[in-house]
N, C-alpha and C positions, 0 to 999 in steps of 0.2 A: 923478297921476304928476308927478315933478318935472322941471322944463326944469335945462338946465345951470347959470343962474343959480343955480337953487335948491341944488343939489349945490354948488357951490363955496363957498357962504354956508357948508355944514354939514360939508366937509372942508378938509384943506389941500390946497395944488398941489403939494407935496414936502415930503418929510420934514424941511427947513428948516421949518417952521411948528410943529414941536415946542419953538421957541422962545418960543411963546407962549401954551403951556399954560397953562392957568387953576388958580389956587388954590381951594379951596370954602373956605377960612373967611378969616382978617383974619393971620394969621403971615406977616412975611416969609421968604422966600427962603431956605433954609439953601445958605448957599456952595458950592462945587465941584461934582460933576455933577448933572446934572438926576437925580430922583427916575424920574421916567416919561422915560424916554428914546429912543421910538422909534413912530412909528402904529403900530395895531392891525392884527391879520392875523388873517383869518379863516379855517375850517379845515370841511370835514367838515361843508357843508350840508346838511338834511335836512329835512325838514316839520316835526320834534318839537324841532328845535333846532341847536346848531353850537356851535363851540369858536372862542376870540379869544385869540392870542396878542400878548405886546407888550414890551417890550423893558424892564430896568431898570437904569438906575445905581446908585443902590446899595440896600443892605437894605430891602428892603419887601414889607408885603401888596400886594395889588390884587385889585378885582374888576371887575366889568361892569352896568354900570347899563342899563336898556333900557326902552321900552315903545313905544306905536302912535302917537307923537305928539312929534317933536321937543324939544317942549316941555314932556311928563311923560312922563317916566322913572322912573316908582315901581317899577318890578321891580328885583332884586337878585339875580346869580348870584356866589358867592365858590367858589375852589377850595379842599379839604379833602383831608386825607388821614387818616383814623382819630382825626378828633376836635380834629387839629390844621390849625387854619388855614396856605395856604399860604405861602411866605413866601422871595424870592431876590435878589438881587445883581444879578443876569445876565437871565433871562427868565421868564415867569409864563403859564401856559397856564391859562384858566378855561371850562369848561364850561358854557352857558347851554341853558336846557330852556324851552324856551317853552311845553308843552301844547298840549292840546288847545283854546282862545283863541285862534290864530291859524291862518287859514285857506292852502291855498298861495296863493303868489304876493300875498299881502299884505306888504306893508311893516313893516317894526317900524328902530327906531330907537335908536342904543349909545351909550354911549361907556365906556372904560377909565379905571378910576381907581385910581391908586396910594396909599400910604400911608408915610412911612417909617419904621424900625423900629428901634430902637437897644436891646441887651441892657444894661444897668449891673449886675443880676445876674437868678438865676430869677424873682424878686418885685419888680422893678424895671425895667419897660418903657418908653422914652420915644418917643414917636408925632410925628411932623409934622403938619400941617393936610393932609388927601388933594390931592390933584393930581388934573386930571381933562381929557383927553385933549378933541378935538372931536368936537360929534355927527356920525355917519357915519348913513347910511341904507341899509340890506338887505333885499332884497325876499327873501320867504321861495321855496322852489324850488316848482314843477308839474312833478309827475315825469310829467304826458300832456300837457304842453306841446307846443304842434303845433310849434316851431321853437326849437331852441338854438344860440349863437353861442359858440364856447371857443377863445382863443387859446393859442397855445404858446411859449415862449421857452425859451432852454438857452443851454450855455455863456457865462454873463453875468460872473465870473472877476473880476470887483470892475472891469468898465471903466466910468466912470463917464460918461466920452461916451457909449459905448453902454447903458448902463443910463436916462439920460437920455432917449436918443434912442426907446428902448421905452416908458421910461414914457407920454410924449407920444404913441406913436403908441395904446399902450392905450387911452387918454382918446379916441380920434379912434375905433379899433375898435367901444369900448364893448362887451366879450364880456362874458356871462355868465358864466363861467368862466373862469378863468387858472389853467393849467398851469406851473410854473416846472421844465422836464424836466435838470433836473443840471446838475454843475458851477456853483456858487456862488462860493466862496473863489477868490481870487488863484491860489493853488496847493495850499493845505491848510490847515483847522483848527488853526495851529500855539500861540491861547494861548487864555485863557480867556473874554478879550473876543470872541474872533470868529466863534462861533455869531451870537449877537443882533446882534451889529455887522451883518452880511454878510445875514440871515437878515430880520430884525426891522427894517431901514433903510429902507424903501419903502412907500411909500400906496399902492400898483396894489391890493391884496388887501384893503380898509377896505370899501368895496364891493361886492365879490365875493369868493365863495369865492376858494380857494388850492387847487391840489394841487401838493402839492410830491414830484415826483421826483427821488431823490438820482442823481448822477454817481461819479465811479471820485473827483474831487476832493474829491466832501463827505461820503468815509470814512478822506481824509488826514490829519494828524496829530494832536499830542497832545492837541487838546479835540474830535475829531470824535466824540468818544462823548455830547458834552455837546448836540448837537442835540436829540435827544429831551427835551431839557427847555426846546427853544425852541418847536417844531412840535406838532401835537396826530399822538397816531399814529392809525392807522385801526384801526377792530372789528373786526381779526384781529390774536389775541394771538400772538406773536413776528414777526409781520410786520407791520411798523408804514406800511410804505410801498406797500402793497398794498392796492386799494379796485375795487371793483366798482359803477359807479354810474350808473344811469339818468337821462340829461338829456335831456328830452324825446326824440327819436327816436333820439338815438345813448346806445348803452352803452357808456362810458368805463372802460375797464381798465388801471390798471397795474400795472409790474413794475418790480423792483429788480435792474440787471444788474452790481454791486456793483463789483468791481475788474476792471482791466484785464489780469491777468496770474494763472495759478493759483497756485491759495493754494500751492503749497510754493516758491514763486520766493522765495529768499533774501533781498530789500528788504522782507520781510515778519516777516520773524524769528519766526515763528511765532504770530502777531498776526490771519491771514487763515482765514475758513472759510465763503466765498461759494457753493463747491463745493455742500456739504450745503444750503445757504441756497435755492439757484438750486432745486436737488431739492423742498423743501419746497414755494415758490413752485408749481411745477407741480403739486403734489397741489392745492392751495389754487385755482388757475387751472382747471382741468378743472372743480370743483362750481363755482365763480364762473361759467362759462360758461353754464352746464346752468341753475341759477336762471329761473323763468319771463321774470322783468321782464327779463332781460340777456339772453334764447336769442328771446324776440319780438320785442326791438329791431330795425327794421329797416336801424340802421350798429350796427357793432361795430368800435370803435376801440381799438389800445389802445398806450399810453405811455411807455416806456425810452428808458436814456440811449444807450446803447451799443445800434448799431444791429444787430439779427439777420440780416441781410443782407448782403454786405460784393460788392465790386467785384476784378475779377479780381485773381489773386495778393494780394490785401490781407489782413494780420496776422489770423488767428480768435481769439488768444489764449491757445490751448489748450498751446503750445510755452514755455520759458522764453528763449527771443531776442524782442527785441524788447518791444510792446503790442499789445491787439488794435484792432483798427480794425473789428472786429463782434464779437458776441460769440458764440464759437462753440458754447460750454458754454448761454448763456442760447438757443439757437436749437437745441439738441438738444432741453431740456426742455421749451419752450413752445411750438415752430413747428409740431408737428402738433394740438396741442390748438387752437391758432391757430386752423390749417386747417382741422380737423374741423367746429368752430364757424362757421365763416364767416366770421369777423373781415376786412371789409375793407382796413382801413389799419391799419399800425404806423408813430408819429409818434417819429423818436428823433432827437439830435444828436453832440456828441462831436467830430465831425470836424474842427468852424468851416469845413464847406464844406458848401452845401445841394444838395441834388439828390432827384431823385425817382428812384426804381424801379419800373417797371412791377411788374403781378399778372406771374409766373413759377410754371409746374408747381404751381400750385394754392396758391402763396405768397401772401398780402396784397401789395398795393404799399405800399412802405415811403417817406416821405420823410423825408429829415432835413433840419434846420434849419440854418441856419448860425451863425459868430457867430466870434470875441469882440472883435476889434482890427480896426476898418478902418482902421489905420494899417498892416497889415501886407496890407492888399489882401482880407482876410476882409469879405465880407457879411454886416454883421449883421444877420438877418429873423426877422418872426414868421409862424408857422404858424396862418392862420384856416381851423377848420372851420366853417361855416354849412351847419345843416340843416334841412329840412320833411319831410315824408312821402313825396316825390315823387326828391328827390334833396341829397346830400351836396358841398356845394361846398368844394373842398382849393384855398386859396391859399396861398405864399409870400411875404411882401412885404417889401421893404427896412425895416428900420426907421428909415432915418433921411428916406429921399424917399418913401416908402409905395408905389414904381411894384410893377408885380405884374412877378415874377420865372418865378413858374410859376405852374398850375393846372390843375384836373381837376377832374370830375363825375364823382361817382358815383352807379348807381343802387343802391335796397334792395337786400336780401340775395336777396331771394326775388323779382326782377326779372333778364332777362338783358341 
């Protein structure tokens, strides 16, 4: 296993160190933006494989180099689509299958490499020398791991003190997993740069898987449609942000609680249809529960932005005054399948104020997260599960002093 030295040799410390991406051959430099423009994000770990997202300036292939040894990397995964290599501007999402050659919880070792790609015409292709990213190291998952650690972060809104101040405390955490639960963008997806900019900008995810739950912000404007071709979606076709997923004793479930207002609210112009979306989700949510690996976990956690619980007199969203401050529509369809199942905890944000919810009339206890501006007196904290067999430890903690703000124990499902 490697000490932190070793780790810091094979990534950068921020996404500042994409400055010093490596050429593989002897061409200089072509002027204006970098070719590979952003660390690697990794997506949708599994025993058989995972997905690496990563960012580009301008026109280019890229693929993913890997193997068991920092220093050979003879495997090769490139993304296709019907015969055609993939090839964007923007961001590059590549699929890597590793087989059955690597055991869980082995290590293997990456890196992203770009290409860049110039049309003159159909028969006339001019190529760059590839660009190639630094090696990262991925221990591969043990889905009977006796202990998992997954932090949570939300409303991160482009503050760069506090996206700073997470990254640092990430590194200090060290989870397993990192949850990144909605609200990305400043305030909305408004051009074409700012999927990958806002998405694809940070090294916490080089490391460790990513799940990334979308916010009511990161279905806001005219390029929010262009995410999906930053992020890898999940193995449920038309629900790309829905995953069902065994880490060691806790089963991680999320939801996508879409917009903050019903889709016929006029600011919509007829652009919304979260309603039907929310419905689907629950058909999908009830067999994700039932599943043996997710129904014998003994935590069942699971992940929205917009929290299913909401505080006296506060907005449900189901009205066209106002926004919701819960969601009232996502907590009709999902809260008794919740229940049914046993689902401990629902981890949501939104608010930029943290607080905990006791269990209620046979409700999970819900915490939300805080966040985005501690210049406006918001607490910006991450949400650490740590779990064993025995019990589920729920802290809050500041991200920028680490003091613990809140905390709870929980026991198994099938303990009182």
């Amino acid at each position: 296993m490697l000490n932190r030295r070793d780790v810091l040799r094979l990534m950068p410390a921020s996404s500042l160190a994409w400055l010093g991406c490596s050429s593989l051959g002897q061409a200089a430099a072509t002027p204006g933006k970098p070719v590979l423009a952003g660390p690697p994000v990794v997506q949708h770990r599994q025993t058989d494989g995972f997905a690496v997202s990563f960012a580009l300036g301008r026109l280019a292939t890229g693929w993913i180099e890997w193997g068991l040894a920092p220093d050979r990397l003879d495997q090769r995964a490139v993304a296709s689509r019907a015969g055609l290599v993939a090839a964007s501007d923007r961001g590059m999402v590549v699929p890597v299958c590793v087989g059955g050659g690597v055991k869980p919880g082995q290590a293997i070792y990456y890196r992203a490499v770009a290409q860049a790609l110039r049309y003159e015409s159909a028969y006339k292709l001019d190529r760059e020398e590839p660009v190639a990213s630094p090696v990262y190291r991925l221990a591969m998952p043990t889905p009977s791991a006796a202990g998992v650690r997954i932090a949570i972060i939300n409303d991160t809104h482009e503050q760069s003190a506090s996206i700073q101040a997470l990254a640092s405390r990430l590194e200090v955490v060290a989870p397993d997993v990192l949850v990144w639960n909605g609200d990305t963008p400043a305030s909305a997806f408004d051009g074409p740069a700012d999927p990958p900019r806002v998405l694809l900008g940070e090294a916490w995810a080089a490391t460790r898987p990513l799940v990334f739950v979308p916010g009511n912000h990161d279905v806001r404007g005219a390029s929010a449609r262009d995410v999906r071709d930053c992020l890898a979606a999940g193995p449920q076709a038309g629900l790309p942000y829905n995953v069902a997923w065994r880490c060691g004793p806790v089963a991680l479930v999320t939801l996508d609680t879409g917009e903050d207002k019903p889709d016929r609210h006029p600011v919509f112009a007829g652009t919304a249809a979260y309603e039907p979306y929310r419905a689907r989700q629950a058909v999908w949510l009830r067999e994700a529960l039932a599943r043996p690996e997710i129904a014998a976990a003994p935590f069942k956690v699971a992940c929205c932005h917009i929290p299913l619980r909401g505080l006296p007199n506060q907005n449900d969203g189901l009205g066209l005054d106002g926004y919701a401050q819960w969601s009232g529509d996502g907590a009709r369809n999902w809260m008794p399948a919740l229940c049914r199942a046993g689902v401990q905890l629902v981890v949501s944000g939104h608010t930029h104020a943290w607080r905990v919810d006791e269990p209620s009339e046979g409700r999970p206890m819900q915490v939300v997260g805080g966040g985005c501006d501690p210049r406006r007196g918001e607490a910006v904290t991450v949400v650490i599960l740590e779990a064993d067999a025995d019990r589920l430890q729920v802290v809050i903690q500041d991200a920028f002093t680490g003091k613990e703000l809140a905390g709870r124990q929980l026991a198994p499902a099938n303990r009182s």
